[in-house]
C-alpha positions as CSV (number, residue, x, y, z in Angstrom):
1,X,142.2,15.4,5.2
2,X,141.1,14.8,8.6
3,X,137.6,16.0,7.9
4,X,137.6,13.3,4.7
5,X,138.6,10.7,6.8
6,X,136.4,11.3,9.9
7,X,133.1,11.8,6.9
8,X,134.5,8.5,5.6
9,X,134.6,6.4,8.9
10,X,130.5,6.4,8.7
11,X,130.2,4.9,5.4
12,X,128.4,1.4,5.2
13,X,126.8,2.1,1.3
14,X,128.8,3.7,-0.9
15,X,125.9,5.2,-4.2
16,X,127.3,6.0,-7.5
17,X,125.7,7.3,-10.3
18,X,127.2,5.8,-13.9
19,X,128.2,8.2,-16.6
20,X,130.8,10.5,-15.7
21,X,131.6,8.4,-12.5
22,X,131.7,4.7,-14.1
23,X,132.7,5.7,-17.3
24,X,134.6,8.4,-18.2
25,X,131.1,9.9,-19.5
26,X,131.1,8.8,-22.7
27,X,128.0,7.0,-24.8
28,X,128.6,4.6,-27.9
29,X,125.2,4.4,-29.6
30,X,126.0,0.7,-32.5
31,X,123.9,0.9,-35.5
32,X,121.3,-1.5,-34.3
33,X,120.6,1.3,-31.7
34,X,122.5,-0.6,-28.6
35,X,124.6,1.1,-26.2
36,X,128.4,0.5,-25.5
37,X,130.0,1.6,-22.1
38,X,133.4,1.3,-21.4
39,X,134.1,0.6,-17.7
40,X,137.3,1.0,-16.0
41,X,138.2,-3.0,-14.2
42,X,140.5,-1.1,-11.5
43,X,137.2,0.7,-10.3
44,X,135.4,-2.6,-10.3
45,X,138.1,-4.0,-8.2
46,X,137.8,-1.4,-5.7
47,X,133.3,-2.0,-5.4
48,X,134.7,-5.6,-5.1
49,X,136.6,-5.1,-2.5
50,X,133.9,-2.8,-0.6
51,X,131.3,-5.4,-0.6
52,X,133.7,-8.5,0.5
53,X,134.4,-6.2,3.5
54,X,130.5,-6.0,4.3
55,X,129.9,-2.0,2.7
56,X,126.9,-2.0,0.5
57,X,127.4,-0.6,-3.1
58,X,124.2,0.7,-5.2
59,X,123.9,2.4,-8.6
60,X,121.3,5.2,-9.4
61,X,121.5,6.3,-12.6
62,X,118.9,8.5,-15.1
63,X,119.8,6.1,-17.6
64,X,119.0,2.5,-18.7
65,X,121.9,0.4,-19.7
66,X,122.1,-3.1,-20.4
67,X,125.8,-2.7,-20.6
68,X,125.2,-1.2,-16.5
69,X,123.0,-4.0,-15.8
70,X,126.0,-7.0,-17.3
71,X,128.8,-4.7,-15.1
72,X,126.5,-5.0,-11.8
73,X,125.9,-8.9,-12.1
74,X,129.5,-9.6,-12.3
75,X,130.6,-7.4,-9.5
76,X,127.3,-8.4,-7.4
77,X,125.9,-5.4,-6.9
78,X,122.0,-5.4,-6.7
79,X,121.1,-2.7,-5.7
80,X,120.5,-0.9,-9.2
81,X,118.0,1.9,-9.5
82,X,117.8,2.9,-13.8
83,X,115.8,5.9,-15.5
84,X,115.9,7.2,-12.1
85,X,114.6,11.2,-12.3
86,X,114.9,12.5,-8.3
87,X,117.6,10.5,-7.0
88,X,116.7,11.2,-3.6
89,X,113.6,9.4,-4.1
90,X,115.9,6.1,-5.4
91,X,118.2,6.9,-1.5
92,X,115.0,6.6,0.0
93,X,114.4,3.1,-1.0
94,X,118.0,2.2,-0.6
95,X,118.0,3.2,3.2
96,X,114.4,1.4,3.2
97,X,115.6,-1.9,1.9
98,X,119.3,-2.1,3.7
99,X,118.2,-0.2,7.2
100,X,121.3,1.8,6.8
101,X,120.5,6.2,7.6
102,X,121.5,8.9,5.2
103,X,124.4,9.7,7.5
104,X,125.8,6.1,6.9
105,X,125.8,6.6,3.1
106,X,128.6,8.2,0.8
107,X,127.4,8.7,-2.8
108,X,129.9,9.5,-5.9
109,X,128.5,12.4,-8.5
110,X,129.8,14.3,-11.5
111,X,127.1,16.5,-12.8
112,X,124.2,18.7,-12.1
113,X,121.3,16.2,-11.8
114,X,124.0,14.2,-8.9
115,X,123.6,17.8,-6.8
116,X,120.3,16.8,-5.1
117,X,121.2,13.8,-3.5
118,X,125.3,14.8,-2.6
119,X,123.1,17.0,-0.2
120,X,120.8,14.4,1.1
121,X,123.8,11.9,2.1
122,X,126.0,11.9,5.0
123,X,129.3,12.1,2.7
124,X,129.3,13.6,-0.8
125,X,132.3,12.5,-3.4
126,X,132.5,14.6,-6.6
127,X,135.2,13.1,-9.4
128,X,137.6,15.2,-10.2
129,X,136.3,16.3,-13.4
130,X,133.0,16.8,-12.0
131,X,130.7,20.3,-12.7
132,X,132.0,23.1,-10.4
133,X,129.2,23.0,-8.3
134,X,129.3,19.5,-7.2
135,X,133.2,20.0,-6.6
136,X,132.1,22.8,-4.3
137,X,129.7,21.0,-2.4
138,X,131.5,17.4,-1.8
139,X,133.2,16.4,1.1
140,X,136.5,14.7,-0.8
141,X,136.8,15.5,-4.4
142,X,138.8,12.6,-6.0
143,X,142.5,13.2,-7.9
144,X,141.1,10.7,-10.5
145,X,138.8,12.0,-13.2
146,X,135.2,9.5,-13.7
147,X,136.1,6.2,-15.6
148,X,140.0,6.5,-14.8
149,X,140.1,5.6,-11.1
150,X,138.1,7.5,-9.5
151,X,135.8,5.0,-7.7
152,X,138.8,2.9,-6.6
153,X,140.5,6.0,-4.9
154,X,137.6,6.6,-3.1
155,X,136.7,2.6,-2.7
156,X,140.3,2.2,-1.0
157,X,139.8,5.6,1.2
158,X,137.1,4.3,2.6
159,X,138.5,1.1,3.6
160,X,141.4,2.9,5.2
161,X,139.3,5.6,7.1
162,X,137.1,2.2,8.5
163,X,140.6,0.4,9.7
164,X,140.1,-2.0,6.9
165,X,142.7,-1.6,4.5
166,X,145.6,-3.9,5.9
167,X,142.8,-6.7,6.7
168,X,142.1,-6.2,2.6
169,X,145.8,-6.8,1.7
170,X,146.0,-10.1,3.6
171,X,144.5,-11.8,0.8
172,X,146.8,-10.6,-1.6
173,X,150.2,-11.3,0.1
């Protein structure tokens, strides 16, 4: 746990990709050919909290969603990279635009194409339901499975391993 927390500490963006982490994986297609996603409001909670306490969020996803694009407007996350093929190349515009390193940046993965970039960051997360191999190569592999928690267990680690936590519970007391 130590090792978790101390890879934690260092965290000032926190990258997720969408299906599988967001959502619980799962893809509606409606008859007129639009997508539905189904995001969990505790997890958006937890990227809310994240950003009022100053830690970047961004999404990179090999996917185009309206339904993603909606969810990141309300939460205020801008930092949206869609149809993205090499993720690594989408980190190295993130780091560009917010001057933050790769050691600075956690990033949240579930399946193969997530493998790349977990070993370009400084701290990798795989959900708990994520493919073997990312589960073997992450730093902190969440209890929570994608869509059912799993970002807001790792949002709120990361604001306890940075001393944050009690300063985030003022404002609910």
């Amino acid at each position: 746990m130590t090792d978790i927390h101390n890879g934690l500490k260092n965290v000032e963006i926190l990258l997720l990709d969408v299906d599988g982490v967001l959502t619980d994986g799962g893809i509606i297609y409606n008859d007129d050919a639009s997508e539905t996603k189904m995001f969990n409001a505790k997890d958006g909670l937890g990227l809310r909290l994240l950003l009022d306490a100053g830690i970047q969020v961004g999404i990179i996803t090999g996917r185009r969603s309206k339904a993603l694009r909606h969810r990141c407007r309300n939460l205020g996350i801008d930092l949206v990279f869609e149809a993205v093929s090499d993720k690594t190349d989408a980190l190295k515009d993130i780091l560009k635009r917010t001057k933050k390193t790769a050691e600075q940046t956690a990033f949240i993965g579930d399946d193969l194409p997530d493998l790349k970039l977990m070993k370009k960051v400084g701290f990798s997360i795989a959900v708990a339901d994520a493919h073997t191999l990312l589960r073997e190569h992450a730093g902190m592999v969440t209890s929570a499975k994608g869509g059912e928690g799993a970002v807001r267990e790792t949002c709120e680690a990361i604001l306890k391993a940075k001393g944050l936590w009690e300063k985030t519970l003022e404002r609910f007391s």
